[in-house]
Structures are given as C-alpha cells and as structure tokens.
N, C-alpha and C positions, 0 to 999 in steps of 0.2 A: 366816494370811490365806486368806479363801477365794479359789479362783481356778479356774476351767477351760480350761485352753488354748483357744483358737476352733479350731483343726483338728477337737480332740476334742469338742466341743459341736456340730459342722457334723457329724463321722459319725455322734454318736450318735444325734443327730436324724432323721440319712437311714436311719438302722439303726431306727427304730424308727414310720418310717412306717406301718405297715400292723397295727401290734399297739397295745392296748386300745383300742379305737375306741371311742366312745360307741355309743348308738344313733340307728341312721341317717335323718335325715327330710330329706324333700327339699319343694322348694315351685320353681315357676316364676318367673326372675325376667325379662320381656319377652323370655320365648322360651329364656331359658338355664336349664339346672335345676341349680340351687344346694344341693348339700346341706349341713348342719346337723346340731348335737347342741345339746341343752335338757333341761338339768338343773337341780334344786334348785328351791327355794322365795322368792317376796321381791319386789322391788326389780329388776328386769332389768339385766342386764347384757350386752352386746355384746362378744365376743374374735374381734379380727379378726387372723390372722398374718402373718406376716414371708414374704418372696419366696422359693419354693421349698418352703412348708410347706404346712402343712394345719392343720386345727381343732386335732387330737388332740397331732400332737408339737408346734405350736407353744406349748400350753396346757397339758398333761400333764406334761413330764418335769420341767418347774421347779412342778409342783405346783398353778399359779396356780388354773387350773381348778376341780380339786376340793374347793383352799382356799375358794373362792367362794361352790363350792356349796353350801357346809353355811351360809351367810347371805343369797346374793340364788339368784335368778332366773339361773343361766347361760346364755345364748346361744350358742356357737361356731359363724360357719360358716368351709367352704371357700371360701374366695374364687376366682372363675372362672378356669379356666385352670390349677386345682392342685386337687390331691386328688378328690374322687370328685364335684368339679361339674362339668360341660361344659368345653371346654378348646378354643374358637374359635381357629385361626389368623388371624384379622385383625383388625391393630391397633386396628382400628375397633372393633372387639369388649369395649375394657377403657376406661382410661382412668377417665374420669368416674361412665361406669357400674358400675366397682366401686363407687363409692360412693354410687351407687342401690340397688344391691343391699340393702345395709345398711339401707336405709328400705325397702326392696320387704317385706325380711324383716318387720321391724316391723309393716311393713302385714298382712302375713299371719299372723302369732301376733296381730292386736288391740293391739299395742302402742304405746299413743300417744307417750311417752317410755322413753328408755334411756339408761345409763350408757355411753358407748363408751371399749374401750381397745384400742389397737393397737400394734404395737410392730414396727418397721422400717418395711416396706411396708405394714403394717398400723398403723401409727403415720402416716404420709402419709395413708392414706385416712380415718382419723378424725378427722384436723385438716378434711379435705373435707368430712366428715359433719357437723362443728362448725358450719365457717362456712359450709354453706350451707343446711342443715338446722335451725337451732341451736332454733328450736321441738321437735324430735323429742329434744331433748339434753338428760340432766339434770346429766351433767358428762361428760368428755373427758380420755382420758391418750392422748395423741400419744406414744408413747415409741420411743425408736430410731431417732427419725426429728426435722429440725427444717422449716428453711424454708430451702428451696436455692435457690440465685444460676439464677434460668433453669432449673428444675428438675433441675437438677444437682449432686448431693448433693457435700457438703465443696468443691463448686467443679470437679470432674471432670469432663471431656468424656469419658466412658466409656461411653454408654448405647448408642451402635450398634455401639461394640467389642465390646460384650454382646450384644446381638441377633445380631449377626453369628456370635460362636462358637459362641451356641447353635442358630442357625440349621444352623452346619456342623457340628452334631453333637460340639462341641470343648468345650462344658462350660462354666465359670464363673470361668473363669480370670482375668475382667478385674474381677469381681466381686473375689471373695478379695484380690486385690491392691489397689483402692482399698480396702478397708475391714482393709486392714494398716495398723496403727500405725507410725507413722513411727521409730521405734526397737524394734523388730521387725526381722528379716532375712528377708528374703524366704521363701514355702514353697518347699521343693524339688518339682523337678518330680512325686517317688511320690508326697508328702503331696498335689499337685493334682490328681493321674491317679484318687488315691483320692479323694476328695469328687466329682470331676463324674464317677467310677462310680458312685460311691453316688446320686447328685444324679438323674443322668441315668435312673436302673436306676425309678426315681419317678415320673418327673414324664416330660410331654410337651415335648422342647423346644423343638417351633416353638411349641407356646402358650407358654412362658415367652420364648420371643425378642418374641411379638407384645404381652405384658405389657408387654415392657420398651419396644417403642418406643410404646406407647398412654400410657406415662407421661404425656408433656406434657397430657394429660387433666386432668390430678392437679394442676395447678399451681393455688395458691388464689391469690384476689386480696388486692392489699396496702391498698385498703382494708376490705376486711372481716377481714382480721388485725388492724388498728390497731383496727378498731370493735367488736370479738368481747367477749363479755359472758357466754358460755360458761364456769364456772368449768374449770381445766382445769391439769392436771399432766403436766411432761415428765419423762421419765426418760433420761439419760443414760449411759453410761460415763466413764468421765473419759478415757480411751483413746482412745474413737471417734474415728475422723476425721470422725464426721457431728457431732462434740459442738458447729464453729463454726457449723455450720445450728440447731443449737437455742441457739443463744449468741445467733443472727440474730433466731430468732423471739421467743426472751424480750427482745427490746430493742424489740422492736415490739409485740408485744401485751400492753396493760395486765392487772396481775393473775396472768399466766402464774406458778405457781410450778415450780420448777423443784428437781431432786432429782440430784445427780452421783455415780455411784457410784464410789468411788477404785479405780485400778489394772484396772481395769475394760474391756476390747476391747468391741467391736457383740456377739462371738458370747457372751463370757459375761456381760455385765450383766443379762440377763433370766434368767440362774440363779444370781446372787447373793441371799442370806439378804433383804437391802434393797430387792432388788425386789418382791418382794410384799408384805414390809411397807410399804412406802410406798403400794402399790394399794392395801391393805386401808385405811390412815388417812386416804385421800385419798377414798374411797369414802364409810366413815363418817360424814366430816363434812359430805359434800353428800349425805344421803339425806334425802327427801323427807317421811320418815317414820322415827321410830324404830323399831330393829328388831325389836321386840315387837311394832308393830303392823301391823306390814308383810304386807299379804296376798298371796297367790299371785297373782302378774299374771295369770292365767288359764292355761284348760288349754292344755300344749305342743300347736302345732300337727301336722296329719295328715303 
C-alpha cells in the first residue's frame, strides 16, 4: 500500500521549498505582484496550492506539474502571502481576492478559458474560481478541500486559534491537529516543533495568520453550488477530516464527481499514485480539443 506518513510529506515539502523552482514570471495583480511559472504546450491549465506552499513543492514533488506538462499548457502561481508573491499583513488583503488573482492571471497570459485545479486551500479557491468565474472555467478539480459549515473546514472552530499562533510566532499547531485523523494519536510535541521550524523557517507568518482570518472571503454561495454547471472533480482522502465538507458539497452540487483515495490523510492523498491519475482522466475528458490538435494558448507571459 502506498502510503506517506503526513508529518513526512509536511517536511519534505518545507524542505524542499526553495529547490527546483520553475522559472520565475511575475505579473501585477491590483497592486500585488504575484509570481508564476508557465510551462509546456496545449490546453491551459491553472495549479493553485495548499496553505503554506508555493507553486513548486505544492506541484513538483508528487510530480503533478511536470506530468502536465508534457500535454497542456501549465500555469502555477504563488498565491499571495506565500512563496515569492507579496505577502500583505491585512486581512483585507486575501480572502476573495485570491481568487481574483486566478482571473487577473488569465487576463495577463491572454487566456480566456482554463482548466483550474487546486488542492487544500487551493482547492477552496477553485471551487471560488468556478462558481463565480465559471465563463473563465473549462473544468474545475476543488481537491482537498470541500464546502465547510460557516467556512469552517470539517466543522472546526480553529481559524483564529490559527491566526493567533501564527500571529505569536508559535507555528501551526492547531492546523496539524484539526487535520489529524481521528484514529491517529496525537503528534508529539518534537514532530510539531519540527514542522512549524521548517513551516515558519518559509513562510511570513503574520501573512499566513492574515490568510487565515481573510478566509471568510472564500465562502461560496449555496445557490450557486446548487446551480454550478462547471464540470468539476473532487478529490479526497478517505482519512481527511475535510472528506464530510466534500461529502457536503457533492450532495449539493449536481454532477460533482467525486474520487476517495483509501487510507488516505489531507497530507498524503495528493502524493498517492491516484491522484494524478485521476487529474490526468478527468482533464482528458473535458478538453475542448483533442490533443493533437491543441495549439499553444499563446506565448508565456513577460
């Protein structure tokens, strides 16, 4: 069975922040400058990351990326407030507008439609992208992410327990602990000291405290989940505690198909063998064009 512990996928990830980077393109997005990497040929595609990542290890080290490239158009940015785009401390600053961003970008490579896939926190902002963009959308994988009670994922009041520790410079501790499987033993205090060094050693964390309370930005409406016409695949863990928020959203949204991967936690479903196989079939089958004849959506932008 394949399997990666989540401790060990959270350090390798922080350990592997700052090596093979794409190359670097940046573009303004209403004052913030967002950077990006655009690779390959095709069919565009949108990879948006998980909270605390960046383009490269959120897309790289499970290969998704590069798999991509060698058939569409890659897109990856950094989403604001991580990795090498602007990093605003006020709240005010994220929220919705991540998921401007996403269409600002578009607008700036020329791209009138894309593929979007995200996975965690970048799986939240694509479901945003979907249903309020959904002209800019030619399908949608929300993964890692579903439709939280009140925007509070699996039902947890933890979002300003997180702002706040990151605020005090104390790391992600309330994070790792909601997104433990309930038959899981708690981590010990070295395995958490280790992740929000590696975490913290990355990332800015009054911008990741200011992410997290701009969340309620991000909340979609529940009529346009019920009315979404977006083809559109979730991906989940069978683990996750977020798996009842995509259990929520596939009961609401007509069509949603939906993919569980067995044995499965938040931190290793997106490096199981099945997760990209299921991006690649679910891609496939909603491209606009066969892939022969799929031209270069134009040149990467400056």
């Amino acid at each position: 069975m394949f399997r990666i512990p989540w401790i060990a996928a959270v350090a390798a990830s922080a350990a592997l922040t700052f090596c093979a980077r794409g190359e670097d393109r940046f573009f303004d997005s209403d004052g913030v400058r967002i950077r990006y990497v655009d690779q390959g040929q095709g069919e565009p595609v949108v990879l948006i990351h998980g909270f605390t990542g960046n383009a490269d290890l959120g897309w790289t080290l499970n290969r998704v990326l590069p798999a991509l490239s060698l058939e569409y158009r890659v897109i990856a940015l950094d989403c604001r407030g991580h990795g090498r785009s602007d990093k605003p401390h006020d709240p005010q600053a994220y929220g919705a507008k991540m998921a401007e961003d996403v269409v600002r970008l578009l607008d700036h490579l020329k791209i009138e439609k894309a593929h979007i896939v995200g996975y965690s926190m970048g799986g939240l902002i694509t479901l945003k992208v979907m249903l309020t963009h959904p002209r800019r959308v030619i399908s949608a994988i929300p993964a890692g992410y579903g439709w939280p009670v009140d925007g509070k994922p699996a039902g947890k009041d933890f979002l300003e327990a997180l702002a706040a520790s990151l605020d005090a410079g104390q790391g992600v501790g309330p994070l790792l602990e909601a997104l433990r499987p309930a038959d899981q033993p708690p981590m010990t205090a070295e395995q958490v000291a280790a992740v929000n060094a590696m975490i913290l050693s990355s990332n800015d964390a009054k911008a990741l405290a200011a992410v997290i309370r701009g969340f309620k930005g991000l909340d979609v409406d529940e009529k346009l989940v019920r009315a979404n016409k977006t083809p559109a695949l979730a991906i989940i863990g069978g683990n996750d505690p977020l798996k009842m928020d995509v259990d929520r959203l596939a009961a609401a949204m007509p069509g949603l198909k939906v993919v569980t991967i067995p044995n499965a936690d938040h931190g290793q479903a997106m490096f199981h063998p099945d997760f990209l196989s299921a991006i690649r079939e679910f891609l496939a089958a909603h491209r606009t064009k066969p892939a022969a004849e799929n031209p270069a959506a134009g040149a990467p932008g400056a």
